[in-house]
C-alpha positions in Angstrom: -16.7 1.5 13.9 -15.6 0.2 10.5 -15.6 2.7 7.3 -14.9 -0.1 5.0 -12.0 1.4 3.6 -8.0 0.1 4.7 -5.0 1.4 3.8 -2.7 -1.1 2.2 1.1 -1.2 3.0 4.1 -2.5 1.3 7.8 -1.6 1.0 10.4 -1.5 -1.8 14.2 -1.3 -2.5 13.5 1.9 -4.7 11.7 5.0 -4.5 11.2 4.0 -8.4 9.6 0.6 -7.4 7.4 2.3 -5.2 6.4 4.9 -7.4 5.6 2.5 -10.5 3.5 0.6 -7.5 1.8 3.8 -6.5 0.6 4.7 -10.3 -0.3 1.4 -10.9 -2.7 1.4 -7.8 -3.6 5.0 -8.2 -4.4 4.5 -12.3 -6.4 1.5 -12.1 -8.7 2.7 -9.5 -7.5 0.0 -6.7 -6.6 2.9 -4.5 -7.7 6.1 -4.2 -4.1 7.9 -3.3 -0.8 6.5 -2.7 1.9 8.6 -0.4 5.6 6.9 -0.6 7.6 7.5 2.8 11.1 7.3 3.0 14.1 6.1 2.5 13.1 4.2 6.0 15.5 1.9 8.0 14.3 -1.6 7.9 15.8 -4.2 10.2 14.4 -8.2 9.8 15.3 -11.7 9.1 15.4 -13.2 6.0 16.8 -16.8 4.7 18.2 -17.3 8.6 19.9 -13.6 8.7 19.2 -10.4 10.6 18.9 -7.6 7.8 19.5 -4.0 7.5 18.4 -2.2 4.3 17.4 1.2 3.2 13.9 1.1 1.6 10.9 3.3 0.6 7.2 2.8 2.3 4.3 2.6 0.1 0.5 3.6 1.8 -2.6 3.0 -0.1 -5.8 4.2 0.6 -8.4 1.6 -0.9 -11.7 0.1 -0.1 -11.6 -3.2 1.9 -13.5 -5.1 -0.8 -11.1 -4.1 -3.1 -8.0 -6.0 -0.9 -7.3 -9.1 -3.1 -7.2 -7.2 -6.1 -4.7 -4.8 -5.1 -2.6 -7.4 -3.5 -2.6 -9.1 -6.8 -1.4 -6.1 -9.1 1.4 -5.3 -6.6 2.4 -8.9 -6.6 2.3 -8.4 -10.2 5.3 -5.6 -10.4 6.7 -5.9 -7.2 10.4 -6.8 -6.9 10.5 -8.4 -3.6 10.2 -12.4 -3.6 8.2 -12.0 -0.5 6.7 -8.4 -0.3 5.2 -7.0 2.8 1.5 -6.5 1.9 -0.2 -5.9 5.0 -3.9 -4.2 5.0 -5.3 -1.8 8.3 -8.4 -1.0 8.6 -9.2 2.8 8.3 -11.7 3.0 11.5 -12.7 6.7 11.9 -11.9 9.5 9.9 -12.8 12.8 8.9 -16.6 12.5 6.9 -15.4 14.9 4.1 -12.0 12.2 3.9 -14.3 9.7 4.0 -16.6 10.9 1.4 -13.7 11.6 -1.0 -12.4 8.2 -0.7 -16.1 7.0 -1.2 -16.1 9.4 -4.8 -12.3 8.1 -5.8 -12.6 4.5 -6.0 -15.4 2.6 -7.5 -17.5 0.3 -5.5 
């Protein structure tokens, strides 16, 4: 079953990144809530090197349609050169969650 909502995850250095990420999203009606998780470990390669870094994890709860726009105003603040912006789909949830995510962000 799809709900046509996703939730929208990316990471940052900061807990401040992710925060100004998280208003951003939350003010302009791209998502309906934002949680920031962390500080989480990350290990991964970047420019030929296995990395280790401390960073915060940023979930947004947004409609599917709404995707490349989101994607676009995090690109626009985010610090990372090459940010994880990765969208799941939301496939079943509870109908009074769904219903308040249908009320929280404009169609």
């Amino acid at each position: 079953m799809t709900t046509g909502f996703i939730e929208v995850r990316t990471t940052t250095e900061t807990k401040a990144d992710a925060e100004k990420i998280a208003r951003l999203a939350v003010e302009s009606r791209l998502a309906a809530c934002a949680q920031i998780v962390g500080p989480i470990d990350s290990t991964y390669w970047w420019q030929g090197a296995l990395e280790n870094a401390a960073e915060y994890l940023l979930l947004l709860k947004t409609r599917e349609t709404l995707f490349d726009t989101l994607r676009d105003a995090i690109l626009s603040v985010h610090p990372y050169e090459t940010p994880e912006i990765v969208a799941l789909p939301i496939t079943n949830a509870s109908p009074s969650y769904l219903a308040w995510l249908e009320n929280e962000i404009p169609s």
